[in-house]
C-alpha positions in Angstrom: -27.0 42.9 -21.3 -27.6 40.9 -18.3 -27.4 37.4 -20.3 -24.0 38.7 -21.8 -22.6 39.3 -18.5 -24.1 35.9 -17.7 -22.4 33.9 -20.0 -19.5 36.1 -19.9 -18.6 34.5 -16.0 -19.5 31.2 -17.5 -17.1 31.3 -19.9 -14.3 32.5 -17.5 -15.3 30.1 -14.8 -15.0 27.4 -17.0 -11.4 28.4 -18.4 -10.7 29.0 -14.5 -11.4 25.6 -13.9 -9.9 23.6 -17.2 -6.6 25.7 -15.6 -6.6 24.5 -12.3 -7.2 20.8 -13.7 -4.7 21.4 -16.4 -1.7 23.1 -13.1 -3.3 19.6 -11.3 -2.2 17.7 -13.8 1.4 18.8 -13.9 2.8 17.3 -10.8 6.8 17.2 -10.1 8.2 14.3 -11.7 9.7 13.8 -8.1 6.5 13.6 -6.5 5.9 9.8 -4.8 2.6 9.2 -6.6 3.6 10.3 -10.4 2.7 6.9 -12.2 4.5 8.8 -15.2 8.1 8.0 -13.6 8.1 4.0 -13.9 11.0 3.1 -11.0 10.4 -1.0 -12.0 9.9 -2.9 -15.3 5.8 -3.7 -14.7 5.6 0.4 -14.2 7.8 0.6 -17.1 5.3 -1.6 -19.5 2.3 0.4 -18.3 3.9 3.6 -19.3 5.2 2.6 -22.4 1.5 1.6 -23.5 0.0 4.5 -21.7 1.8 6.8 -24.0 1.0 5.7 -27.9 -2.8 5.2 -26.2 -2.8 8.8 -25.0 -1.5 10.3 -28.4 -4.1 8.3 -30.3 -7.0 9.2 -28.1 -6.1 12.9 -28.1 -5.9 13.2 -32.1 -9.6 11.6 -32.3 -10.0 13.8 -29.0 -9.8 16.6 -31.4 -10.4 15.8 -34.8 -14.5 14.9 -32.8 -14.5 18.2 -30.7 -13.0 20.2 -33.4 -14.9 18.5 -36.1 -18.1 19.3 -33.8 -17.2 22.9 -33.1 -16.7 23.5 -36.4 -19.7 22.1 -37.7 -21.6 24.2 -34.9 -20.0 27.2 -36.0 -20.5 26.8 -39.7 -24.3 26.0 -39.2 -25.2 28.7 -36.3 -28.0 31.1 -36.9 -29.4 34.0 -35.1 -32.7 33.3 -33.3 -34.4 35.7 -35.1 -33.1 33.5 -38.6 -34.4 30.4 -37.3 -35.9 28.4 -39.6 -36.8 24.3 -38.3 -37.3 23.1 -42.3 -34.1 24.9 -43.8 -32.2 21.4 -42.3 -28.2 20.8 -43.4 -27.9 18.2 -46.4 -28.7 14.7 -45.0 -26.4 11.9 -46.0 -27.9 8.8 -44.5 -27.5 6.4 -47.0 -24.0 6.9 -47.4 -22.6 3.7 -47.1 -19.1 4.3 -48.0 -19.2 6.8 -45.6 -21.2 4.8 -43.0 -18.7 1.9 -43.8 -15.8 4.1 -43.0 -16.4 5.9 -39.9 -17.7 1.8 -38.9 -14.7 0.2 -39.6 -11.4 2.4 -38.9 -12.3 3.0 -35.2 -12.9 -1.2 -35.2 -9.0 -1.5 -36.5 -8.0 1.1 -34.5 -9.5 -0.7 -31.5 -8.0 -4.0 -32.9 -4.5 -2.5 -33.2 -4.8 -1.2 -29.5 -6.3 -3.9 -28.1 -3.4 -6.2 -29.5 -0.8 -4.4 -27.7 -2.9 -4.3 -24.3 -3.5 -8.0 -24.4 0.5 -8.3 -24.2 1.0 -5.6 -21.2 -1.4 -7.6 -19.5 -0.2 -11.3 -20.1 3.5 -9.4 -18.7 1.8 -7.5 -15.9 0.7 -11.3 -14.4 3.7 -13.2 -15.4 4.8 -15.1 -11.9 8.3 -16.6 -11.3 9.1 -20.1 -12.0 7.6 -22.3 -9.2 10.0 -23.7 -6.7 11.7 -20.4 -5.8 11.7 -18.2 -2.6 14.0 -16.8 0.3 17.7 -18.6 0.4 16.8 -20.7 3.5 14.4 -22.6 1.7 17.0 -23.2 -1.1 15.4 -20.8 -4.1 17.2 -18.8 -6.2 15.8 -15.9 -4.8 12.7 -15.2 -5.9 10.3 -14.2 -3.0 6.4 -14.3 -2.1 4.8 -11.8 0.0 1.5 -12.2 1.2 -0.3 -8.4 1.6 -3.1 -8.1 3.6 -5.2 -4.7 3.9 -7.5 -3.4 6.8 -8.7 -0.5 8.4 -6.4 1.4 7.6 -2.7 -0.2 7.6 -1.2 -3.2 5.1 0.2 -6.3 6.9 2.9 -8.0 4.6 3.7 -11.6 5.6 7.3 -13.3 4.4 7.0 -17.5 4.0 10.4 -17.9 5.4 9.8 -21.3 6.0 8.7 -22.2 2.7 5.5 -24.2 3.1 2.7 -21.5 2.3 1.4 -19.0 3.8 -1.6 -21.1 4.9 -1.7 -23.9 7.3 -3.6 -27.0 6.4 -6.1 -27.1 8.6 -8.4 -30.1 6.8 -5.2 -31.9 6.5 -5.7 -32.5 3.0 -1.7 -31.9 2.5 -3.1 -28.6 0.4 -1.4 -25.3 1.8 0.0 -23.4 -1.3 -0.8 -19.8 -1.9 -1.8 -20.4 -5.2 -4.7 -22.8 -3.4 -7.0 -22.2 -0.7 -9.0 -24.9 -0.8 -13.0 -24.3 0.3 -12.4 -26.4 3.9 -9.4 -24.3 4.8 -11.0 -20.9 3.5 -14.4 -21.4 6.2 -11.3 -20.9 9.0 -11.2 -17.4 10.2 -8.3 -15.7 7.9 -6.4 -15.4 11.6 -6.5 -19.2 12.2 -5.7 -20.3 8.4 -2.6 -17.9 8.4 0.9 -20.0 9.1 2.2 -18.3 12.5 5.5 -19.1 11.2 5.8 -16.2 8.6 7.7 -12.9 9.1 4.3 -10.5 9.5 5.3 -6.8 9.5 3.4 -3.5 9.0 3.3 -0.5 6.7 6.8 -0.8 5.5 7.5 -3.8 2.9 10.9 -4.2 2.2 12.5 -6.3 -1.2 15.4 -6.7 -3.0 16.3 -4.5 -5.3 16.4 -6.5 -9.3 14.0 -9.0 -8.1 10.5 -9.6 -9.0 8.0 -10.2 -6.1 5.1 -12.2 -6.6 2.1 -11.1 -4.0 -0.7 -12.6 -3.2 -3.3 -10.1 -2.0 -6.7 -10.3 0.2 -8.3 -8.1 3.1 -9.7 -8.8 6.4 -12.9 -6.3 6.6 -13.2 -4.2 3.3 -12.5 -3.6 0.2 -9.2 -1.6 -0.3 -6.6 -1.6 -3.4 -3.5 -1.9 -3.4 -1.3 0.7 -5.2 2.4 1.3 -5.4 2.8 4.0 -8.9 6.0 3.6 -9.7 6.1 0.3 -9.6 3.1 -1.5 -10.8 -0.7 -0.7 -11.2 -3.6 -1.2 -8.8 -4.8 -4.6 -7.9 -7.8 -4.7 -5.4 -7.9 -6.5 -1.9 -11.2 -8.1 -1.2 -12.0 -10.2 1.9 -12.2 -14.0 0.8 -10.4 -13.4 -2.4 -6.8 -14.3 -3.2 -5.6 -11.7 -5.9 -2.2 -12.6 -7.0 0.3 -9.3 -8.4 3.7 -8.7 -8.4 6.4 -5.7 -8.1 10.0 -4.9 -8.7 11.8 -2.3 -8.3 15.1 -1.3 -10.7 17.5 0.1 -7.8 17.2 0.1 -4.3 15.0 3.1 -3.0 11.9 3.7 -1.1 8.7 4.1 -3.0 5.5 5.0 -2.0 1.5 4.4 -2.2 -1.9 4.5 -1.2 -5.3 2.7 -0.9 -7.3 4.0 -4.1 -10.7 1.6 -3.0 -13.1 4.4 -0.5 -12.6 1.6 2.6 -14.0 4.3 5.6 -12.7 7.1 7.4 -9.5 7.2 7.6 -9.4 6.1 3.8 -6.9 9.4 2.3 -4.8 7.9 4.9 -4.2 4.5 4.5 -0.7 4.3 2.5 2.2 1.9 2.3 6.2 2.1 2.2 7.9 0.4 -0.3 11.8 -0.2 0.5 13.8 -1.6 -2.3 17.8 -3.0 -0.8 20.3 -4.4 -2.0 20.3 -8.2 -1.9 22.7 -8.9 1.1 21.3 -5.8 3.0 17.7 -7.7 2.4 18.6 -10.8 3.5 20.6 -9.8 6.9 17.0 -7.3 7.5 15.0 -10.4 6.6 17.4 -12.9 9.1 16.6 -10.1 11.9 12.9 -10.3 11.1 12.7 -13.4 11.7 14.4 -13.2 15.5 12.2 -13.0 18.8 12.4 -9.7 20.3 14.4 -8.8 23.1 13.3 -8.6 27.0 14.3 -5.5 28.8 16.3 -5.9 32.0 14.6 -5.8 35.0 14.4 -2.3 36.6 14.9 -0.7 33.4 12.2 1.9 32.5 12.0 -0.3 29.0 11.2 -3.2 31.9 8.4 -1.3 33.0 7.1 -0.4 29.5 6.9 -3.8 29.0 4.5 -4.9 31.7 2.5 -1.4 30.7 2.4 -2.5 27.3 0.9 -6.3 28.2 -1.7 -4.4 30.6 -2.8 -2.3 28.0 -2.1 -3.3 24.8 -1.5 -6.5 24.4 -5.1 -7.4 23.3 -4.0 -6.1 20.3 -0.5 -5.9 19.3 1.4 -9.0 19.4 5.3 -8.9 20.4 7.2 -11.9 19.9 9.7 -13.3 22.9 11.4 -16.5 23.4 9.1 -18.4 25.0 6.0 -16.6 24.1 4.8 -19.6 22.1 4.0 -21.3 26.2 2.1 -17.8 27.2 -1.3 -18.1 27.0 -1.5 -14.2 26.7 -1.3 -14.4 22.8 -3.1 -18.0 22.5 -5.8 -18.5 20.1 -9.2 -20.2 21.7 -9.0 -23.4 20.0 -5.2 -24.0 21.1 -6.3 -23.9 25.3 -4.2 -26.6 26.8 -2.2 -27.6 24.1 2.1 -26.3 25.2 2.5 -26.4 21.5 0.1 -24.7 20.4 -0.1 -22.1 22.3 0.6 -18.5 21.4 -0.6 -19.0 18.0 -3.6 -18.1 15.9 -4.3 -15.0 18.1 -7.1 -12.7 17.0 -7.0 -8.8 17.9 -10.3 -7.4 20.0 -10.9 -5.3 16.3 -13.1 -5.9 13.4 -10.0 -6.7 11.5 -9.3 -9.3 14.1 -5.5 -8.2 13.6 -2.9 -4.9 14.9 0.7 -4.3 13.4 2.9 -6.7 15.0 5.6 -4.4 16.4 8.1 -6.8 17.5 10.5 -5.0 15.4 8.8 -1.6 15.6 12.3 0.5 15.2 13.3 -0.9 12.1 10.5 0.9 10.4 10.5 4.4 9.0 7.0 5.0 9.2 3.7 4.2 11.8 -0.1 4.5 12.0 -0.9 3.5 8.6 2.3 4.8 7.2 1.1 8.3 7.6 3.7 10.0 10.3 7.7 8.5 10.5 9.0 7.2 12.9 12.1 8.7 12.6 12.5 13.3 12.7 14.0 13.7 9.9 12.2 11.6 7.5 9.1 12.5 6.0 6.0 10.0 5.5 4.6 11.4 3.0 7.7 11.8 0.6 10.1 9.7 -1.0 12.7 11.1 1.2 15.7 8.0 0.9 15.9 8.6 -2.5 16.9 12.6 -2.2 20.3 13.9 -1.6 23.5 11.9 -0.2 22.2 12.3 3.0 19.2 10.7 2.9 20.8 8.3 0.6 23.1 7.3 3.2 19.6 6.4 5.4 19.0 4.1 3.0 22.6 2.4 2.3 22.5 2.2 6.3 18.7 1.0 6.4 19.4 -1.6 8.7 21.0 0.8 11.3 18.5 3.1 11.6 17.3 1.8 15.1 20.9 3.3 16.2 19.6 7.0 15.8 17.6 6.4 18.8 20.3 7.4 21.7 18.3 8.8 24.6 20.8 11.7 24.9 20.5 12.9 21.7 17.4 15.1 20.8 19.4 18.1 18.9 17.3 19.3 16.2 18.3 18.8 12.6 19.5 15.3 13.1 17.8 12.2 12.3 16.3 11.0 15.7 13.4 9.0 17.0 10.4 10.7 17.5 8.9 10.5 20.9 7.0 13.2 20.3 4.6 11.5 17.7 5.0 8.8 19.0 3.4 9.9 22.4 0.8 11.9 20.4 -0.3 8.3 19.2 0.0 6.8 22.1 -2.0 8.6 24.3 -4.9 9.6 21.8 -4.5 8.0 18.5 -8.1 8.8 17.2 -7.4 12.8 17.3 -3.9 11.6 15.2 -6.2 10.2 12.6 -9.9 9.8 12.2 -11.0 6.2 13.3 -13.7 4.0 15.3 -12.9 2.9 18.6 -15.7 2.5 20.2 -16.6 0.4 16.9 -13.4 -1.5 17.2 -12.2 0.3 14.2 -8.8 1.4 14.7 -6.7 2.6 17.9 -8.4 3.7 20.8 -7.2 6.6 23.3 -5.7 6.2 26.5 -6.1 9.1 28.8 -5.5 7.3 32.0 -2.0 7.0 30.6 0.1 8.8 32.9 3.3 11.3 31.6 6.2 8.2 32.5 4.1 5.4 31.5 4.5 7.2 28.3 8.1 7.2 28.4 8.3 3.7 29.9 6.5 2.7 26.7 8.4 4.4 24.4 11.5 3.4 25.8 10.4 -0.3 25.7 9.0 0.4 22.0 12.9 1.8 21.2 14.3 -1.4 22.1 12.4 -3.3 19.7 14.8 -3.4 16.7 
């Protein structure tokens, strides 16, 4: 009796379980992650061969497992009937048998692996060479250099059309197709071009546009992932992996890190803003400006010198004139006017922190995990859902105007200080990190209450 009631729980803990994986399974079609609603044409030719594949494996799925249970039920005996020599009939030694169940699943592998081969040949088709932003005179097309660490994505524009490497050996070899051994032995900080648009968490494209990325890390492993758009594609320190997305329509899309890269791995993610191609280029043309310096007096003034006390070993802001400060220079640049301010390297493992000179255009912070905006959620696809939020994204490039100091009402899209202090002040209880291992934000509890609003009063102006 007891071994009945035994297998009886088995039997509905196992059902309980294939149920919960099978509810799992059926996420909303809406849902930011849901590979199975292609938004851009590589997404698109991964479905499309997803789908036959599936079908095909679940009809052997079950003609195997039903062919199995069948057999086991058509051949069980009672213990008390066993018998080890009353066998089945054997039929080794079949060999049109043996020669069929050989060669249809080779075909069927042949027929599959046919149509796999050409998904993958268009998954790592690049544009025609010669293309890129309209200041360099391309037709549009556009590189983006992503770079992952623990645990945000750097995403680098080459605005200035000579690489995204400088040629340090002076070989006259600086492409991003090619980094040659000599330049590769520089630290990743000094063989980056300083010239390049570098921004954080949030990548923004046109819309109708393939973009061809180049992808690497500074520390770990990680992998970069954006569902609805294209497959993974890992990032590995000293590695150039090439990839490339595009998105149908302008919208925001979202992923995550799917390579285990350390503690705050579940929440390393990236944005993905698709625009129309005139709103791109006027956000790229403001990108690529100098941030502005606060009046003196100002409270933003007085965020500003709190922010080179404190975390300017770190972040990098760029000013007029910051290339002749030797707060941002890079050791081997000492000395040298025209040098200076470049190659800086953060006091982190990663040897980088998000540039924030143009914080306020961003919707999201800290690893894309909180937004920087009330209103907007991080962890949603939120531009792409009702005419509101749709009317975020048509005025994309206005978003730093919803941070008035003298409106706070709830309910309407507004900047939010109140995360943004949380951070601030104590970023390792906002998410789990290694300060003291110089892995991620440390806290800052000698921060006083209007230093915090100096800050984030200077941070507000950097749009």
């Amino acid at each position: 009796m007891e071994i009945v009631k035994s297998r009886a729980k088995s039997r509905a803990l196992a059902g309980a379980v294939g149920l919960s994986l099978l509810l799992a399974a059926c996420a909303d079609e809406e849902k930011p992650l849901n590979t199975f609603n292609p938004e851009g044409p590589a997404a698109e030719s991964i479905d499309k061969l997803i789908g036959p594949i599936f079908w095909i494996a679940a009809v052997i799925g079950v003609l195997v497992v039903g062919g199995a249970i069948g057999l086991a039920i058509r051949n069980r005996v009672h213990p008390d009937d066993y018998d080890p020599d009353d066998l089945p009939p054997q039929i080794h030694g079949n060999p049109k048998l043996e020669w069929g169940w050989t060669a249809a699943p080779a075909v069927l592998l042949i027929f599959v692996s046919v149509f796999t081969v050409y998904a993958i040949w268009d998954l790592e088709e690049k544009n025609t060479p010669g293309g890129g932003v309209a200041a360099c005179g391309g037709e549009g097309d556009l590189d983006v250099l992503v770079i992952g660490q623990q645990w945000w994505w750097e995403y680098r524009y080459d605005i200035d059309c000579d690489g995204f490497f400088e040629d340090l050996d002076g070989d006259g070899d600086n492409s991003t197709d090619v980094w040659d051994a000599d330049d590769a032995e520089w630290p990743l900080e000094i063989a980056l071009d300083d010239d390049d648009v570098s921004v954080a968490n949030e990548m923004v494209i046109p819309a109708g546009q393939q973009i061809d990325l180049t992808i690497t890390s500074r520390d770990v492993i990680h992998s970069f992932w954006i569902p609805r758009l294209n497959g993974k594609r890992d990032a590995v320190p000293g590695r150039l992996h090439t990839w490339n997305l595009e998105a149908f329509v302008p919208g925001e899309y979202t992923g995550w890190c799917t390579e285990f890269c350390g503690l705050s791995h579940a929440r390393m993610r990236m944005n993905v803003i698709a625009l129309p191609d005139a709103e791109f280029d006027e956000w790229l043309a403001n990108q690529s400006t100098t941030a502005d310096i606060p009046p003196e007096g100002s409270e933003a003034a007085a965020g500003r010198a709190t922010f080179q006390q404190q975390c300017a070993s770190c972040h990098i802001i760029w000013e007029d004139g910051l290339g002749k400060d030797a707060i941002y220079t890079g050791a081997r640049n000492e000395g040298d006017a025209d040098r200076q301010g470049r190659d800086f390297e953060a006091a982190l493992v990663a040897k980088a922190a998000p540039n924030l000179t143009h914080f306020a255009t961003r919707t999201v912070m800290a690893g894309a995990i909180y937004s920087t905006y009330v209103g907007l959620d991080a962890n949603d696809n939120d531009l792409n859902k009702g005419e509101e939020n749709e009317t975020y994204l048509a005025q994309y490039n206005d978003l730093p105007d919803a941070i008035p100091e003298d409106d706070d009402s709830l309910g309407v899209l507004r900047w939010n200080r109140a995360q943004l202090r949380r951070w601030i002040r104590n970023a390792p209880s906002q998410k789990d990190m290694a300060p003291d291992d110089l892995l991620g934000m440390p806290a800052f509890p000698g921060l006083t209450d209007e230093d915090l609003d100096n800050l984030i009063a200077y941070i507000a102006t950097l749009d």
